[in-house]
N, C-alpha and C positions, 0 to 999 in steps of 0.2 A: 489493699491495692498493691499490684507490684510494684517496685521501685525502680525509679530511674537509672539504669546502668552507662548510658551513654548520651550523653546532649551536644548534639551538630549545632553550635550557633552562630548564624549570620556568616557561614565559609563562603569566602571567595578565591577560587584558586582563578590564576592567568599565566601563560605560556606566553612570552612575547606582550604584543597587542591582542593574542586571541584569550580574550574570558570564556572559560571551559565553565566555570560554577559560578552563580551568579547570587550570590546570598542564602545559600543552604541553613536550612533550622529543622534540626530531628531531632526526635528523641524517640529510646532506645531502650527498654525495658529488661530485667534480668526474666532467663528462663524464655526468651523471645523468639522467636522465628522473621526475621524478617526479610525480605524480598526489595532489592532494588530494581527496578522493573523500565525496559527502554529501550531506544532502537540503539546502534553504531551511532557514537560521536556525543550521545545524550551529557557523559559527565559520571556515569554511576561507577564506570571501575576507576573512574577520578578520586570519587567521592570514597569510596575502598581504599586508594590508596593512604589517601588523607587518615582514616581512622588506623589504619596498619601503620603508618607511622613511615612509609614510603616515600610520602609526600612529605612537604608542609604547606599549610595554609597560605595564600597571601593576607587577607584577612580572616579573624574570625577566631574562635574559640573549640576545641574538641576538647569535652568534661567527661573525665571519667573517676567516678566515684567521687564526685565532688571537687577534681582538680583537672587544673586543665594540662591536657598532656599534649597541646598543638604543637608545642617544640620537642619533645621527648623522645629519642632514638626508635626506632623499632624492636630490637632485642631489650630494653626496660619497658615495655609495655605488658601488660596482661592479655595478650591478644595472640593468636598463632592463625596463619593464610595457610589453605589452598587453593593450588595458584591452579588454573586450566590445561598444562603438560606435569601436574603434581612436580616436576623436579625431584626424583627422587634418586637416590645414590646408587649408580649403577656397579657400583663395588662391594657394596654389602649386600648381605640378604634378607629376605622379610624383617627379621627378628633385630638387625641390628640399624636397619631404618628405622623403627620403632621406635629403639630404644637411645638415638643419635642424641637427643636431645639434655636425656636424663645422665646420660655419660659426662656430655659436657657440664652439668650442674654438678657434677660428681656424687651422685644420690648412693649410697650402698647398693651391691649388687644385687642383695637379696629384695631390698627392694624394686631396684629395675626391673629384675623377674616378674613380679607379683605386680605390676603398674603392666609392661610388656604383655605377657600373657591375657589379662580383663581386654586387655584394647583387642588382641590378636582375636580372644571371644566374641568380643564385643560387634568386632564388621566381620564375622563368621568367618575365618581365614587361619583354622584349628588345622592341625597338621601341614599348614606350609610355611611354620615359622623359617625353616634355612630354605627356601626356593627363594632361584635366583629372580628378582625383580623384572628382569632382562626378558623374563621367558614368558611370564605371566600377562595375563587377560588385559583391556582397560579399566575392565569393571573391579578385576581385584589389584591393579597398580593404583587405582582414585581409595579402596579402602585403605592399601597400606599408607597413604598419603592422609588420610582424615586419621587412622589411626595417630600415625607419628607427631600428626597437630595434637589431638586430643589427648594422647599420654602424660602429656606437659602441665594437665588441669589450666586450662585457661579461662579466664570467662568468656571470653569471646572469640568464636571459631569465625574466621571469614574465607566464604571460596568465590570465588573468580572464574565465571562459568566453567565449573568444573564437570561439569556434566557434558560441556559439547563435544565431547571426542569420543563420545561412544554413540554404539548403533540404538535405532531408535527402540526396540523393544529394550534390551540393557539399559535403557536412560528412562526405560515409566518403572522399571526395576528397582533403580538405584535412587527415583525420587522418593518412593516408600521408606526404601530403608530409611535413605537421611535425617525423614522426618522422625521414625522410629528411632533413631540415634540420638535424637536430637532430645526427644522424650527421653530416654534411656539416662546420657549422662547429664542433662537439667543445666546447657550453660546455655548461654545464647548466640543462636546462628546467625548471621550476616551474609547474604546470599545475591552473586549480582548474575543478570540472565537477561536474554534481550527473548527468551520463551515465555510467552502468555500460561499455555500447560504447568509448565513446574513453577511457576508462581501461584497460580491457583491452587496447584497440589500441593505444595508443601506447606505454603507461607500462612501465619497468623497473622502479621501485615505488611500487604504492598505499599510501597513505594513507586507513582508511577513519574519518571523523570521525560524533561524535554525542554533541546536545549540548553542545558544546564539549571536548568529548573524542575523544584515538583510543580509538577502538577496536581495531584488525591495521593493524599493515604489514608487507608481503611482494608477492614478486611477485605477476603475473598471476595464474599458475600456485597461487602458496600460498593467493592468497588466493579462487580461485575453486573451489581441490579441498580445501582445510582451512580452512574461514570457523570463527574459532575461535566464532562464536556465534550466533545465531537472524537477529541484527540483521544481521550480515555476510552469513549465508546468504539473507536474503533480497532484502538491495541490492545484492547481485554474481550476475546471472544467475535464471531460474528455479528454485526448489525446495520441493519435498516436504518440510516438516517434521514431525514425529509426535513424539509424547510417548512415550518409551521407559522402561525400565529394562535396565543396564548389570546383567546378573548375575553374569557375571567377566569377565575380563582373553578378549579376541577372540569373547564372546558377549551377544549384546544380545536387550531381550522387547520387542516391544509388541503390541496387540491377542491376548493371550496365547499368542504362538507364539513361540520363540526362533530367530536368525538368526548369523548365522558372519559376523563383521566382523574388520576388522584394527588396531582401536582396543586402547588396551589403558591403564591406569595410573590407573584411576578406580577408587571405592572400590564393593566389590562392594553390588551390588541398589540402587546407586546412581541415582538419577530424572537425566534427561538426555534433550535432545533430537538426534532422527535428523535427516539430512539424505537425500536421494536426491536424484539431476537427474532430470529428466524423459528426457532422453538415455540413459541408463544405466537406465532400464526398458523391458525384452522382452516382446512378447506371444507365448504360447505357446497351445496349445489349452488345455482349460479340464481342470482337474485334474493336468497337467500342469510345474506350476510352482511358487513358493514358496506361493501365494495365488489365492485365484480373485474375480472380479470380475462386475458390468456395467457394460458401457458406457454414460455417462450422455450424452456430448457429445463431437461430431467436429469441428471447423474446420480445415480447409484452410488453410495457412500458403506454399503455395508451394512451397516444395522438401520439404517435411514435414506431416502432420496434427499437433495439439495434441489431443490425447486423456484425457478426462477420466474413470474408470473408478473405481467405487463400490464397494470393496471391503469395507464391512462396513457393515448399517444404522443411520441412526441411534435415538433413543430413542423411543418410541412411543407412545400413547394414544390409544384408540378407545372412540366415545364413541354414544349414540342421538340423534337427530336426529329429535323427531317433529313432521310435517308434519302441518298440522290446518287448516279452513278458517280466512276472514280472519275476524279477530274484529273488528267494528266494530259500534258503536253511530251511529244516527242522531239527531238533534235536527233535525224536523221545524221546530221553530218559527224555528229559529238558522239553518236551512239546512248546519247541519254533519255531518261525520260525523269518529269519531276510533276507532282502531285500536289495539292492544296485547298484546303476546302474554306470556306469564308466564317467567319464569327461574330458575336458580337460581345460587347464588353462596357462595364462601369465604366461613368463619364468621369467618376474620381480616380482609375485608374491609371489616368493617359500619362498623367505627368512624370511618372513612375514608370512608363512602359519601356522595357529593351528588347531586342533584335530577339535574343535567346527566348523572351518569353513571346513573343508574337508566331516565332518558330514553333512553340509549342502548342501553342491555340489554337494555331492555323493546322496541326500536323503535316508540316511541309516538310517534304522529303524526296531526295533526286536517286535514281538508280544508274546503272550504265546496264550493256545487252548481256552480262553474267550477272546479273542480279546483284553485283556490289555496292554499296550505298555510295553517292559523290556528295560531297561537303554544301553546300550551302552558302556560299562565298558573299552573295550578295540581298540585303532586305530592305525595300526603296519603297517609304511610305512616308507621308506626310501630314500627321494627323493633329487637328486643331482642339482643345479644351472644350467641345461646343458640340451639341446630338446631331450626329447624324452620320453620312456612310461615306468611307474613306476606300480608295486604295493604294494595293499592298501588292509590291511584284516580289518574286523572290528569284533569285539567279545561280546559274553555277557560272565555274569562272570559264568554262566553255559557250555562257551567252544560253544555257537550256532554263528558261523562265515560263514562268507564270504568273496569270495578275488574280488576285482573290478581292471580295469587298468584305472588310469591317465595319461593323454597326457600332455606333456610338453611344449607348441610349443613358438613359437615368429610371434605373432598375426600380419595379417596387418591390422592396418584402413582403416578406410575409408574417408580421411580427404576433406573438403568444403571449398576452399579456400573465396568462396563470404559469405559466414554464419561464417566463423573462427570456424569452429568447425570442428571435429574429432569425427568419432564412431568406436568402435571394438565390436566385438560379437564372441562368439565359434558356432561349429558345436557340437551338445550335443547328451546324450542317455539320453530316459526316457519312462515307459513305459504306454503302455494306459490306464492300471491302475491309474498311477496316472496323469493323467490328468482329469478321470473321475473324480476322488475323489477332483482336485485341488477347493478352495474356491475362490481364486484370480487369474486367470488363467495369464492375462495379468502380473504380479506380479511376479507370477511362472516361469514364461517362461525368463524374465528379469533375474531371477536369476538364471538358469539354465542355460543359456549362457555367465551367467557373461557381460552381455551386457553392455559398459556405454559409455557414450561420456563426451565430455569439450572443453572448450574455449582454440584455439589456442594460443589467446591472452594472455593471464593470466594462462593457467592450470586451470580456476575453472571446477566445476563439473557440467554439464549440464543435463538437466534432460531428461530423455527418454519420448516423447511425448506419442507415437502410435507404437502398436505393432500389427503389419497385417501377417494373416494365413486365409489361404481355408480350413478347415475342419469342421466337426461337433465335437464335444468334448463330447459330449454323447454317437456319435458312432463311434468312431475315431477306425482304427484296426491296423495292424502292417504296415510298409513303413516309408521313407521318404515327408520329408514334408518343404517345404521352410518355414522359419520367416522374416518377414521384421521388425527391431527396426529401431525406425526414430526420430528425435528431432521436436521441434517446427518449423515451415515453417514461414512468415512475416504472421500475421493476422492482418489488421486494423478494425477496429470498426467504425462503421457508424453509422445512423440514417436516418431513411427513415420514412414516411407514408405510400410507398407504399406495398402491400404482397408480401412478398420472400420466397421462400420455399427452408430449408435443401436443400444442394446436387445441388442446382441449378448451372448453370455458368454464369457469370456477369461480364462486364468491369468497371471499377471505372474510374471516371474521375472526375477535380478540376480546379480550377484557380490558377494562379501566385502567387497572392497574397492571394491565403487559403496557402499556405508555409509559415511558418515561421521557420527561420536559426539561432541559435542560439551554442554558443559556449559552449565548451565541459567542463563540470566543474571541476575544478583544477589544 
């Protein structure tokens, strides 16, 4: 078994009042590749800094080779960084960046040669030992930078997204190599990168951080086919999450059908969330399969489509829509005219309600005889906490008004027990005026019903997916007209080879084991 080369124990670093790491414990094997893995802010070039000896701990221990070097300078370390702009000396040239290090040690000459040279071999950078640094590539300033770490023999190389400043073919480039490097001279890498790709590509293991916490380490492999949680599942690779329950030991429910997984050890009718990749879902003909679908959205990826297929609707409310001519009053004497159409609204709203947003409900709005808008100076309503129909005058300060009625009412939803969500909508007035003129129709209409839904669960606020009507809006004329507001329905995401076309209908189907069960975080 290899041997412990480095042990993180219990670190807690804090900046101020802000704790950036919050009891960190790793350990760090010789000959290792490892991968700190995480978004901006996580703590991982924290935790870098701490083992380069940059940092110091607030609490905690950093063991290297059996001692602990948490207080130990950074130049007495066995350790050499590459930093993310390498830092490299723009006064010397390839050959004596290299060799900056072995000088300062004062190693014989003939040795810096023969140390100089393996390395300049080593990241393929033969014949440009005197090229000026200055002039050169990114992809060969980050070698002569991992060189001039490595020449030093360290045991431990650490870089600091070294890879982000190059272009993206250069960067699937230089992951190879590294790892090839890393084979080559047998020390152990420390690798921090907020890229899912170059932690899969390179790493023997991830670390995946958040918040200043791990969350899994495990290989490639563990941690891209058992992300033991939501968070993992969704920063290692594309996936399918869905809100399940675990009814026993190798069988899972969600959108009320049960499914044959090979999870097992959770406590039965247990809530838990599903993972699926997108890879590991089949299209089949439609009835065919575990589930049937349409397809909402094709893109072309290259070697594959990304396919997005809408396997249950979401929550719905359908609501009337009556179209009536423009209602406007003129004032001959002012030269104005002002417009307003009537509404209705939540009985929980009132207490809450301001001028601004009744203005809005109502789309009231005054013009003068060049078409220029007049302000809206005055909104004289008097509405009581209690259902029923109010009015509303609105004024310019030239006395050009008009009176609208507000409805009062106590809305029903329309609530979804298998989606936890709730939608309500009004029945509205608006005229075909303005809807020809509307810029954002779907927008419009949401707000003219005061439409919205939310999570049963929590009360958060859900978003309105899709807003369906039969008309034309060019030449829409007086009547009624149904709206249908709808949230998100289940969509998973696939990947196929083969053509699918928008609109189609398709069965999706999977194995046991493309399931993975995973517990709910927190």
């Amino acid at each position: 078994m290899a041997k412990k080369l480095i042990q993180v124990q219990n670190v807690v670093k804090t900046f101020g009042k802000q704790v950036v790491l919050k009891g960190i414990s790793l350990d760090i094997y010789e000959n290792e590749f490892v991968t700190l893995l995480g978004p901006s802010g996580c703590g991982k070039t924290t935790l870098l800094r701490i083992i380069a000896g940059f940092l110091e701990p607030s609490e905690g221990k950093v063991i290297m080779d059996g001692e602990d070097i948490a207080n130990t300078p950074a130049y007495k370390r066995d350790v050499n960084t590459v930093f993310q702009h390498y830092a490299l000396f723009p006064h010397l040239d390839v050959y004596d960046n290299i060799a900056f290090g072995l000088k300062i040690k004062k190693e014989p000459k003939d040795i810096i040669d023969q140390k100089v040279m393996r390395m300049i071999s080593l990241v393929g950078l033969e014949g440009f030992e005197h090229k000026d640094v200055t002039l050169m590539s990114g992809g060969q300033q980050q070698r002569v930078a991992i060189a001039r770490a490595l020449v030093n023999e360290p045991k431990v190389l650490l870089l600091d997204e070294s890879l982000s400043a190059l272009d993206k073919n250069l960067r699937k480039e230089m992951q190879l190599e590294l790892k090839e490097i890393q084979r080559e001279v047998g020390i152990t890498f420390i690798f921090v990168t907020h890229d899912q790709e170059e932690a899969l590509t390179m790493s023997d293991k991830i670390v995946v951080m958040k918040d200043g916490e791990i969350e899994q380490i495990g290989t490639p492999t563990q941690i891209y086919n058992e992300p033991i949680n939501e968070y993992c599942a969704r920063f290692i690779g594309d996936s399918n999450i869905i809100d399940g329950t675990m009814k026993k030991d190798h069988l899972v429910s969600f959108d009320e059908a049960d499914y044959e997984c090979v999870d097992y050890g959770f406590n039965e009718n247990e809530a838990v969330d599903i993972m699926i990749r997108p890879e590991d879902i089949d299209i089949v003909p439609r009835n065919r399969g575990l589930l049937n679908g349409e397809v909402k959205s094709v893109l072309f990826k290259g070697v594959h489509y990304e396919v997005i297929v809408e396997t249950s609707s979401g929550t719905s409310k359908t609501v009337t829509m009556h179209v009536t001519k423009l209602r406007e009053v003129q004032n001959e004497a002012a030269h104005e005219k002002i417009s307003a159409t009537s509404f209705a609204m939540d009985l929980e709203d009132v207490e809450n309600l301001t001028d601004s947003e009744v203005i809005a409900r109502a789309n009231a709005q005054a013009w003068n005889d060049d078409d220029e808008f007049v302000s809206i100076s005055k909104v004289n309503y008097s509405i009581r906490p209690a259902v029923g129909i109010y009015k509303c005058t609105f004024s310019t300060e030239n006395n050009t008004e008009i009176t609208v009625d507000i409805s009062v009412v106590t809305p029903k939803a329309v609530e979804d027990t298998l989606n936890e969500e709730s939608i309500q909508a009004f029945d509205f007035f608006c005229s075909a005026e303005d809807i020809r003129e509307s810029i954002a129709l779907d927008t419009d209409l949401i707000r003219w019903a005061d439409a919205y839904a939310w999570n049963t669960e929590d009360n958060s606020r859900v978003e309105i997916w899709d807003v369906k009507y039969d008309f034309d809006d060019e030449n829409i004329t007086e009547g009624d007209y149904p709206i249908t507001f709808s949230t998100q329905g289940r969509e998973l995401k696939l990947e196929t080879t083969d053509r699918i076309e928008v609109g189609q209908r398709v069965g999706l189907t999977w194995q046991p084991d493309d399931i993975h069960v995973m517990r709910k975080m927190g």
